[in-house]
N, C-alpha and C positions, 0 to 999 in steps of 0.2 A: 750507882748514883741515879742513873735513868732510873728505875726500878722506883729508887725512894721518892721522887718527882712521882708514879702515878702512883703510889700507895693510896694517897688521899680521894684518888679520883674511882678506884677499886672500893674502898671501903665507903663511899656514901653510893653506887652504884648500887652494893650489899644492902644498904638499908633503905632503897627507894624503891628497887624490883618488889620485893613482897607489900610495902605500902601500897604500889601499883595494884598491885593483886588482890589486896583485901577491898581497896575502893571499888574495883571490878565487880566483887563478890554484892556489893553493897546494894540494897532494893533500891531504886529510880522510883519514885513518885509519878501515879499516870500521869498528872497536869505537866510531867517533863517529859516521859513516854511518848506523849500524842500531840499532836498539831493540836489547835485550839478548835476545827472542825471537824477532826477525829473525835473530840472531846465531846464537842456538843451532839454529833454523829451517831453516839453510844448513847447519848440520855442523860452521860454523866453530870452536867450543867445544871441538872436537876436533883443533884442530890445536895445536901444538909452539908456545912463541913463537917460536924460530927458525923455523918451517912460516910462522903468521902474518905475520912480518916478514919474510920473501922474497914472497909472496904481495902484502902492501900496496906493495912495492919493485916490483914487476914491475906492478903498477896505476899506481901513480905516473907510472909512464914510460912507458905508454901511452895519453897525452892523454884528454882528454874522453870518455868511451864512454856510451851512451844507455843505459842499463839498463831502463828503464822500459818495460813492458809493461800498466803500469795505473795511473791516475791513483789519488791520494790518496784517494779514494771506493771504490775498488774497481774501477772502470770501465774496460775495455779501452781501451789506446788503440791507431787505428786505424792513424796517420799519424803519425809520429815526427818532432819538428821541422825535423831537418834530411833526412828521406826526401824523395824528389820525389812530386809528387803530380800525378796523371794524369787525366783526363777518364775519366768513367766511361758507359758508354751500355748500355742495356738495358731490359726495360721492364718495367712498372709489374703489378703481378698484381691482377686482377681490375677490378673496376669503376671508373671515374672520373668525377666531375662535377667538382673544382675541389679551390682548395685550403682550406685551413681552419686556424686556432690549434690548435696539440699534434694535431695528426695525424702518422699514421705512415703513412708508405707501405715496402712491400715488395715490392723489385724481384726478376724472374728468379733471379738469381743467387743470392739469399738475403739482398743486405745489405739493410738496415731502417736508414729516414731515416726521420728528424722535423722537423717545421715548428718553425726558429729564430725567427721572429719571430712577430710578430700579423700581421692581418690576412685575411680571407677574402674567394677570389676565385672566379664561379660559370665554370666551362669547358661547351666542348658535353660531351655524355655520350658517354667513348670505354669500348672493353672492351680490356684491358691496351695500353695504347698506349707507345708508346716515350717513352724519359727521356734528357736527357742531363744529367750533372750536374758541373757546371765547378770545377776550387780557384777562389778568388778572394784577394785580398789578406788578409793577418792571419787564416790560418786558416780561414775563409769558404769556404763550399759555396753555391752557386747551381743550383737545379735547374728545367731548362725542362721538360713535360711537352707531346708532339703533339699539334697542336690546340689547345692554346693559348695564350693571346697576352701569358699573364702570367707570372712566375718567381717564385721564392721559396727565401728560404734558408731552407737544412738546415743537418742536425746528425746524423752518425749514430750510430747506437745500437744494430746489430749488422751 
């Protein structure tokens, strides 16, 4: 009896998931894409609607494209979801004893990581010692520091 009460609620469930999914799939129009300062921003304001409407046509039909160079904050992003992402090795500038909550460490190369989690751990004292620091699953940076025996995630931040 129960069962036959949610059939109905099962079977329109079945044909609104994939509706959901197709309208997902479906191209956005910039003029709804972008603030209307974003808009003018671009130059787009300045085009024809015929210009606009070949423009959003020739978007359309080029699936998914990653636009995003900066997180909603303002924030560079560094690693694009679908980019691969590589081990990075290089080391550490200046002094080191361990790690520590909201530290920043910066390495040779110029990029600048920060400690994603809590926790502090005391290392021997090296002078710039090498780093390697790993993807891990869902985004996740793991960084090992020479000499010692503990790791800890990052997050970088330039």
């Amino acid at each position: 009896m129960r069962l036959a009460r949610l059939l109905p609620l099962f079977v329109s469930a079945a044909l609104i998931v994939p509706a959901l999914a197709l309208a997902a799939d479906q191209y956005v129009p910039l003029q709804q894409r972008m603030s209307p300062a974003e808009f003018k921003a671009a130059g787009l304001d300045k085009l024809s609607a015929d210009e606009l409407k070949n423009l959003d046509d020739w978007l359309s039909g080029h699936g998914k494209v990653i636009t995003k160079v900066v997180d909603s904050s303002g924030k560079p992003v560094f690693y694009p979801e679908s980019g691969k992402r590589t081990v990075v090795t290089a080391r550490l500038k200046g002094s080191f004893d361990g790690f520590g909550e909201n530290r920043q460490y910066t390495l040779d190369n110029g990029q600048v990581w920060k400690q994603a989690g809590s926790g502090s751990y005391v290392c021997p004292h090296a002078e710039n010692p090498g780093v390697t620091i790993k993807p891990m699953m869902m985004g996740n940076w793991l960084m090992y520091v020479e000499g010692c025996g503990e790791s800890i995630s990052v997050k970088r931040v330039h």
